[in-house]
C-alpha positions in Angstrom: -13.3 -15.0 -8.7 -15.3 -13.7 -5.6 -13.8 -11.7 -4.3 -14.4 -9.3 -0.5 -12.2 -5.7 0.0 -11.7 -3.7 3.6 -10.6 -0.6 3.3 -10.3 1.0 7.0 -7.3 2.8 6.5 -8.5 6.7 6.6 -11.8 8.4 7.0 -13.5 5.8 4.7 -15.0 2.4 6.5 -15.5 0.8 2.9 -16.4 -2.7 1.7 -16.4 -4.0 -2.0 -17.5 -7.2 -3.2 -16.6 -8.7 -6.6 -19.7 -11.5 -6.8 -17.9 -13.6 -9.6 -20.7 -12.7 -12.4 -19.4 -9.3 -13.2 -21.6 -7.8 -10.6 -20.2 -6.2 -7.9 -21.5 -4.3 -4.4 -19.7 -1.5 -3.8 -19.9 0.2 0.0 -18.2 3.2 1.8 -18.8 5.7 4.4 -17.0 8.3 5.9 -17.3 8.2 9.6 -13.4 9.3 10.5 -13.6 6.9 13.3 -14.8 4.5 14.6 -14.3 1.8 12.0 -14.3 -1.5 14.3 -18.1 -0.4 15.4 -19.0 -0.2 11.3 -17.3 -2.4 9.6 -18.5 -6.1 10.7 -21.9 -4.6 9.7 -21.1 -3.5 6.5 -19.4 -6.6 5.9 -22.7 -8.2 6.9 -24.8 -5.8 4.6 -22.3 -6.1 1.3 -22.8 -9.7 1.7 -26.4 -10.1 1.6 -26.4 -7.2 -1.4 -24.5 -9.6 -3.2 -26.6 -13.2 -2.5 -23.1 -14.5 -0.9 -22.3 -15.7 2.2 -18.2 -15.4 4.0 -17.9 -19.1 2.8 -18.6 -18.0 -0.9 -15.6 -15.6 -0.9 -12.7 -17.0 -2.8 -10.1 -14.0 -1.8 -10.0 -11.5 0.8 -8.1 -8.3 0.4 -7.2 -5.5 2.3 -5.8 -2.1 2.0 -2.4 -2.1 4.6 -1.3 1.7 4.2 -0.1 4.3 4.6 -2.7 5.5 6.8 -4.4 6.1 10.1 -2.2 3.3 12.6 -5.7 2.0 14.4 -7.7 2.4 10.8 -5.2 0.1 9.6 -5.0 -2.7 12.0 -8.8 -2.8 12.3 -8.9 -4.0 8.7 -6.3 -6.3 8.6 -6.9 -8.1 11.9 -10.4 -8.4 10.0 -9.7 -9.9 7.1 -7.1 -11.7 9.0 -9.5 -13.8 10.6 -12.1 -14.0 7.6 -9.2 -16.0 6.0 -8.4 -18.0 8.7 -12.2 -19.2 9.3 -12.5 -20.0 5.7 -9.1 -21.2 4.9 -9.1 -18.5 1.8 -6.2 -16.7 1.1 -5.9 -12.9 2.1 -4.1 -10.3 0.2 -2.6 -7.2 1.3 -2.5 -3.9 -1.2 -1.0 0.0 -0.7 -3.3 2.6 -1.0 -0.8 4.2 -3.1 -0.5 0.9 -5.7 -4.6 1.4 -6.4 -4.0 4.8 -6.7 -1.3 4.4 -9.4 -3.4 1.8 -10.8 -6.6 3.6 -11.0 -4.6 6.7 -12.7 -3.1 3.9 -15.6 -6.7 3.2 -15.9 -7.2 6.6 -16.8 -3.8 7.6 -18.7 -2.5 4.4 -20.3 0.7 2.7 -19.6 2.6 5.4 -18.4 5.0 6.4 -15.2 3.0 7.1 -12.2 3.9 9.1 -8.9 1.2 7.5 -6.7 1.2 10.3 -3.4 -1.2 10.6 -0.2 -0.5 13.6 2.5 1.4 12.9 5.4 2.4 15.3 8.6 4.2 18.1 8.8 4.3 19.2 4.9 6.2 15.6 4.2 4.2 13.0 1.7 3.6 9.2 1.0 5.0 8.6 -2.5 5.8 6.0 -4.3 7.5 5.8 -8.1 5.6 2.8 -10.4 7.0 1.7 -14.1 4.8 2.5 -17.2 3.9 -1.6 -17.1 3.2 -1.0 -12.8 6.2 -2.0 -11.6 7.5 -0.3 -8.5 10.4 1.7 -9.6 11.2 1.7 -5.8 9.8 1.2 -2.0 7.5 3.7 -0.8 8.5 6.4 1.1 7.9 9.0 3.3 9.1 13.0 3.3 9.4 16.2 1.9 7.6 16.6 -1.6 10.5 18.2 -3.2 12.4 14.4 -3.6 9.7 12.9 -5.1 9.2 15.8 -7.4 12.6 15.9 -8.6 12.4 11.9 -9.7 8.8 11.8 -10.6 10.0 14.9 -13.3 13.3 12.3 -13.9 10.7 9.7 -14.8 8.0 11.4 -16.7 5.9 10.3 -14.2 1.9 11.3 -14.3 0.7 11.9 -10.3 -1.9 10.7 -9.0 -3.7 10.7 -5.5 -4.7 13.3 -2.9 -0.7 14.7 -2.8 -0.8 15.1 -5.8 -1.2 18.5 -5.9 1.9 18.6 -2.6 3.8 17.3 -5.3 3.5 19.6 -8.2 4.0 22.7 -6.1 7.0 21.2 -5.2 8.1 20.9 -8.8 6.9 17.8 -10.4 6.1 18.4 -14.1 3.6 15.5 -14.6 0.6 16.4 -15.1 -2.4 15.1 -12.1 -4.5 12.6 -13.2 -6.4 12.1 -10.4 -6.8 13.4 -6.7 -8.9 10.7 -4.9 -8.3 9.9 -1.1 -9.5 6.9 -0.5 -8.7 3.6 -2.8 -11.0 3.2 -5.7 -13.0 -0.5 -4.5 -13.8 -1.4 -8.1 -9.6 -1.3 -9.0 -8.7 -2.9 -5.2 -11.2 -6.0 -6.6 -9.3 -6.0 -9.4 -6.1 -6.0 -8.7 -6.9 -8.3 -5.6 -8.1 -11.0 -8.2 -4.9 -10.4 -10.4 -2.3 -10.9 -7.7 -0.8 -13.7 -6.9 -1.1 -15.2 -2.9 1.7 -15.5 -1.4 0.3 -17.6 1.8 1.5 -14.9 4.1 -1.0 -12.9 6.2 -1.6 -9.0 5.5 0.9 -7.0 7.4 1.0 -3.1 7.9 2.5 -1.0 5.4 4.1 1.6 8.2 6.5 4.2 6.3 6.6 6.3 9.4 7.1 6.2 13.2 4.1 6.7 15.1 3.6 10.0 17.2 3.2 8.2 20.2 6.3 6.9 21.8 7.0 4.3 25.1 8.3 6.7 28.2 11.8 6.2 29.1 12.6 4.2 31.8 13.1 6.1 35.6 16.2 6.1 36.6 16.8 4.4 39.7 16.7 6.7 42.7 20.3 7.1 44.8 19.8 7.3 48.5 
């Protein structure tokens, strides 16, 4: 399975290529912003790295959130259209799934609290089975909740809240802190899903800060 990974979805532009021998081409920089200007090129790079071309790709995948709104969109509409040229499916994967997956990696099959920053002291969190099974949706907001059922659970935590998380009461111990998704597990778990023939969408658990004007009220003369 060859397989091609975008991750635009916070300070990293990062591409990862799984060349269907075992070898894989792992790339990432962080450049903040800015990620439309870097990424085609990287893409381009990865590829040569790797002796492939976009018509060797068998899967696309693409990290869909939480994150930066204009990160996000950047690698989806990318991949988006990598699938449609090639008529390969695309697959769509939460920052905070490869973070609970990289942590069973580390921990074994255990209950994992999968948790990146948000604004205003809240968090992304989300609760995943021993086996990886969502407990339930993602969420967003104050630390404290997730604490109390990641402690119900037993749950390990993992990603860069983690630490949000404990000082808000969880019990679990951190098995990891990373930001951005480990490439090597978003190749793998992108080979191990199962398409479902519908494009990425954005995982948005928030609303963004930016909001339309109200309408002006018509003026009585």
């Amino acid at each position: 399975m060859r397989v091609l990974a975008i991750d635009t979805s916070l300070e990293a532009c990062a591409v990862g290529i799984a060349a269907g021998d075992g070898a894989r081409v792992l790339r990432s920089e962080t450049i903040g912003r800015g990620h439309a200007e870097r990424l085609f090129a990287m893409v381009a790079e990865a590829l040569d790295a790797a002796g492939m071309t976009l018509a060797d790709v068998d899967r696309f995948a693409v990290i869909v959130g939480p994150g930066s709104f204009t990160g996000i969109r950047v690698g989806i509409a990318a991949v988006r259209g990598f699938a449609l040229a090639t008529g390969k499916p695309a697959i769509g994967l939460s920052t905070l799934d490869v973070h609970a997956a990289a942590a069973r990696a580390i921990a074994g099959a255990v209950p994992v609290l999968s948790v990146v920053p948000g604004k205003g002291g809240d968090v992304f969190a989300a609760l995943f089975a021993a086996d990886g099974t969502p407990v339930a949706p993602p969420g967003n907001g104050p630390a404290a909740g997730f604490a109390a059922s990641a402690s119900a659970a037993g749950a390990v935590l993992a990603g860069s809240g983690a630490d949000t998380v404990a000082a808000a009461g969880a019990t679990g111990r951190i098995v990891h802190r990373a930001s951005a998704p480990d490439l090597a597990t978003v190749l793998a778990l992108a080979a191990a899903a199962v398409p479902t023939g519908e494009p990425p969408r954005p995982l948005y658990l928030r609303a963004p800060d930016a909001t339309p004007a109200a309408p002006a009220l018509p003026v009585r003369r």
